[in-house]
C-alpha positions in Angstrom: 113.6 299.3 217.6 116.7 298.7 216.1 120.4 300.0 216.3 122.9 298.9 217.9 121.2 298.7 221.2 118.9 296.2 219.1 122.2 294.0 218.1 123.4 294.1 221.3 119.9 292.8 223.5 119.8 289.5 220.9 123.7 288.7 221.1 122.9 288.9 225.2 120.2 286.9 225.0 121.9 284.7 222.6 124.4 284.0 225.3 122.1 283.5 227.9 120.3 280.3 226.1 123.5 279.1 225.0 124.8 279.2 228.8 121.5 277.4 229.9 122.7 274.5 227.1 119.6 275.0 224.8 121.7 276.0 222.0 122.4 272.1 221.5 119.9 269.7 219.2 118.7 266.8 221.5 116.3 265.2 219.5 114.0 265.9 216.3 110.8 264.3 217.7 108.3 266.9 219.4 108.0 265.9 223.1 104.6 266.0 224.9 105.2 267.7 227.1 102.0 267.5 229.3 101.5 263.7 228.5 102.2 261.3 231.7 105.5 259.5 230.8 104.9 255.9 230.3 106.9 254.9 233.5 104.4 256.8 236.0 101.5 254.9 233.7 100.6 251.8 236.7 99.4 249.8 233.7 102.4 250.2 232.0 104.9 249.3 234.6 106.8 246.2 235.0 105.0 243.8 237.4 107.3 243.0 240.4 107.2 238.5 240.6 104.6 237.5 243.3 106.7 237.0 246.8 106.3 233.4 247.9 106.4 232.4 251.4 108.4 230.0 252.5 106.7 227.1 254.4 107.7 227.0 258.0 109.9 224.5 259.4 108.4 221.2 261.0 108.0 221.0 264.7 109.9 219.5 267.0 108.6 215.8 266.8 108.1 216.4 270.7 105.9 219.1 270.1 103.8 217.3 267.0 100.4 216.1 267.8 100.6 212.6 267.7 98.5 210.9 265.4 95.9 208.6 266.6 96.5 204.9 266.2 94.2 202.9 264.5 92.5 200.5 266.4 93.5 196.7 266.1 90.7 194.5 265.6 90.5 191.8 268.6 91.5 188.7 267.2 89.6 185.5 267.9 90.4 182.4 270.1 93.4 180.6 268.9 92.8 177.7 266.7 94.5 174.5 267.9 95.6 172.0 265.5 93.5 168.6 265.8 96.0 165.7 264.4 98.5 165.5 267.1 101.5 165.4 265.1 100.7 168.8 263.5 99.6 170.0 267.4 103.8 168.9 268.4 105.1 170.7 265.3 102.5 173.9 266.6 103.5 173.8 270.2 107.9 174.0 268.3 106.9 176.8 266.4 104.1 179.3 266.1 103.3 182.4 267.4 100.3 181.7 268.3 100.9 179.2 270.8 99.4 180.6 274.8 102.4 180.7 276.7 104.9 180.9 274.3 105.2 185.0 274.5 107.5 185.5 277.8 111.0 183.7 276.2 112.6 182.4 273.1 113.6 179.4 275.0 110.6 176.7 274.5 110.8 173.3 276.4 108.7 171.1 274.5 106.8 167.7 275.8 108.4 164.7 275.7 106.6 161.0 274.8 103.9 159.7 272.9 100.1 160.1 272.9 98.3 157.9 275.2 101.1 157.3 277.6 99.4 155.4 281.3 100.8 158.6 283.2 101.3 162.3 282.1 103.2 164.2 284.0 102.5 167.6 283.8 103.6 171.3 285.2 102.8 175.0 284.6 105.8 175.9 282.7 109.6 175.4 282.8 111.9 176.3 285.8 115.0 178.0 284.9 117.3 175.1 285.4 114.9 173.6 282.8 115.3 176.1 280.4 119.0 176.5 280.5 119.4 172.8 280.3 116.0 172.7 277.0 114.4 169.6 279.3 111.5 169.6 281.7 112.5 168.4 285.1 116.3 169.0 285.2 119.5 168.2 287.6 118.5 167.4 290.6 115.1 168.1 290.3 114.5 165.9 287.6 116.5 162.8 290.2 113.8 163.4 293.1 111.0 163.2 290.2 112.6 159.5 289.2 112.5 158.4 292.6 109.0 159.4 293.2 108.3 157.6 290.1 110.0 154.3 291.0 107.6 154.5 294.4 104.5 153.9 292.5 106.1 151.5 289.9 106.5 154.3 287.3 109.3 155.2 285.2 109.7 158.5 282.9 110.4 156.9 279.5 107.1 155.2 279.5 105.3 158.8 281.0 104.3 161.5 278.2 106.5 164.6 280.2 104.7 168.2 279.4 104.6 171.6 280.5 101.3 174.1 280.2 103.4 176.8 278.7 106.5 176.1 276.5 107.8 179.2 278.5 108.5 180.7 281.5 106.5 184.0 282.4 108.6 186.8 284.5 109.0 185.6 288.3 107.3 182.1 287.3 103.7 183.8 287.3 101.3 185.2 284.7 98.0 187.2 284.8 94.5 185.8 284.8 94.2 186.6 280.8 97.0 184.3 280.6 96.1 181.8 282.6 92.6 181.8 280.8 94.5 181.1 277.3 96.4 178.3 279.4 93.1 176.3 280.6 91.7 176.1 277.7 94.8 174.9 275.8 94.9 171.9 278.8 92.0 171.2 277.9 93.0 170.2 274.1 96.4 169.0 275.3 94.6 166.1 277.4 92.4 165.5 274.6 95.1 164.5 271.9 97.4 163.2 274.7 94.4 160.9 275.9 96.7 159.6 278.8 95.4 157.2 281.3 96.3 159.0 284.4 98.0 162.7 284.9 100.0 163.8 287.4 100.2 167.5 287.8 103.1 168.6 289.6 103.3 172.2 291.5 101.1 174.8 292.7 100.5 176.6 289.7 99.7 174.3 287.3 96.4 172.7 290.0 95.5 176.9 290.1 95.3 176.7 286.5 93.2 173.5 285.8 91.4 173.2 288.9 91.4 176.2 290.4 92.6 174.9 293.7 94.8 175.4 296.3 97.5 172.6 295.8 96.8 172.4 299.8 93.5 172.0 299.6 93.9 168.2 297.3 96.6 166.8 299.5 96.1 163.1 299.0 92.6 163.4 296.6 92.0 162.2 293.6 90.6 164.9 290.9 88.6 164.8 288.1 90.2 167.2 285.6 88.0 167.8 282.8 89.0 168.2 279.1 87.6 168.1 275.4 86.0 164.5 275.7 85.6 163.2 279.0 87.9 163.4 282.4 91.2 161.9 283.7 92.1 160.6 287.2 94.3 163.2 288.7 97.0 163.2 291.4 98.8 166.6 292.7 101.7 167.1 294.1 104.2 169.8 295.2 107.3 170.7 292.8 110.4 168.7 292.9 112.1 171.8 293.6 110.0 173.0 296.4 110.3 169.3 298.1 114.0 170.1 297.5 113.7 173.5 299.6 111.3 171.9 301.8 111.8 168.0 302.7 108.8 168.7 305.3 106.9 168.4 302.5 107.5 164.8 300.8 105.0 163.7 303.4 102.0 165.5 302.0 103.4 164.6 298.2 103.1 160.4 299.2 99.7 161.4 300.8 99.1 162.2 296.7 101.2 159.5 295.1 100.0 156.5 296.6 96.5 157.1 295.5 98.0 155.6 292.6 99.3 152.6 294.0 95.7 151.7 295.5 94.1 151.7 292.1 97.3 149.2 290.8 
């Protein structure tokens, strides 16, 4: 072949690769072309980071299980103090004091160990603990006048209450009253008085288990850590107040004393 046809057929073609851009150098390298490119190689791509989850939110601490509680160990009996000093200082400021639980407000005794006549009561009334004295206002003036009537007064009486404070509506539960007995029993024991006069309901439920009823005009035996003392009850000032129908069955009481004089 050859001519000008020839000439011709290789300028056309020419022209064709040159339109298709192959007429321009893009590189000297040889490409492979039937090698995998590196970036469809798996072991050659670029590892994505790891996705971390994010930790849910708390609950709602309504809707947390609660955890369990650990179990308090029961603690023993209460220790009382033995030197009676130490016992006063106890009763003003521990704790650990039975009866001391239901109010800030303590009413502490009043006198000296080994007074003739303890008077005694289950805790304070109100009236007491507003005024910090056992047997206030005009509670306190009916208790003098019983006094005078068996030939007593109260400075030379050691003046005590069970509790140091007043449970809610003036009653506590038999756990309580438990805890109570057996600090009487101590109290007597350093007090060492020579009589004791318990004065209200409560406070004969306590030791002698006993409707105050039920000793109108009897002496008891109260028992304590070390032998007995005689025993008189009577009704609260405050109830004779309420109830003058019952001074009678309080001198029934009271001048048990006066026989033994």
């Amino acid at each position: 072949m050859g001519g000008q046809n020839s000439a011709a057929l290789a300028q056309s073609i020419h022209d064709w690769w040159s339109l298709a851009g192959v007429d321009a150098l893009v590189g000297e390298e040889p490409a492979g072309w039937l090698v995998t490119p590196p970036a469809n190689d798996a072991a050659a791509r670029p590892r994505r980071p790891a996705i971390v989850e994010a930790e849910p939110p708390p609950l709602p601490s309504a809707l947390q299980r609660p955890e369990t509680p650990e179990t308090a160990e029961p603690k023993g009996p209460v220790v009382f103090p033995q030197d009676w000093t130490e016992f006063q200082a106890w009763l003003a400021d521990s704790d650990d004091v039975p009866g001391s639980q239901w109010d800030a407000r303590r009413v502490l005794p009043v006198g000296n160990a080994g007074a003739p006549l303890m008077l005694l009561t289950a805790w304070p009334e109100i009236d007491d603990q507003r005024d910090g004295s056992l047997f206030a206002g005009p509670t306190g003036q009916l208790l003098d006048a019983m006094l005078r009537a068996i030939g007593m007064t109260r400075a030379e009486c050691y003046v005590a209450s069970l509790a140091v404070t007043r449970p809610a509506g003036g009653r506590c539960d038999e756990a309580d009253a438990a805890d109570l007995a057996r600090l009487l029993r101590h109290h007597l024991r350093l007090a060492g008085p020579g009589r004791l006069l318990m004065i209200g309901s409560d406070i004969v439920r306590i030791a002698a288990d006993r409707a105050l009823a039920d000793v109108r005009g009897k002496l008891l035996d109260v028992n304590h850590d070390g032998g007995n003392v005689e025993t008189v009850a009577v009704a609260h000032p405050a109830m004779l107040l309420a109830r003058p129908a019952q001074k009678a069955a309080a001198w029934d009481s009271l001048k048990l004393f006066n026989r033994e004089r």
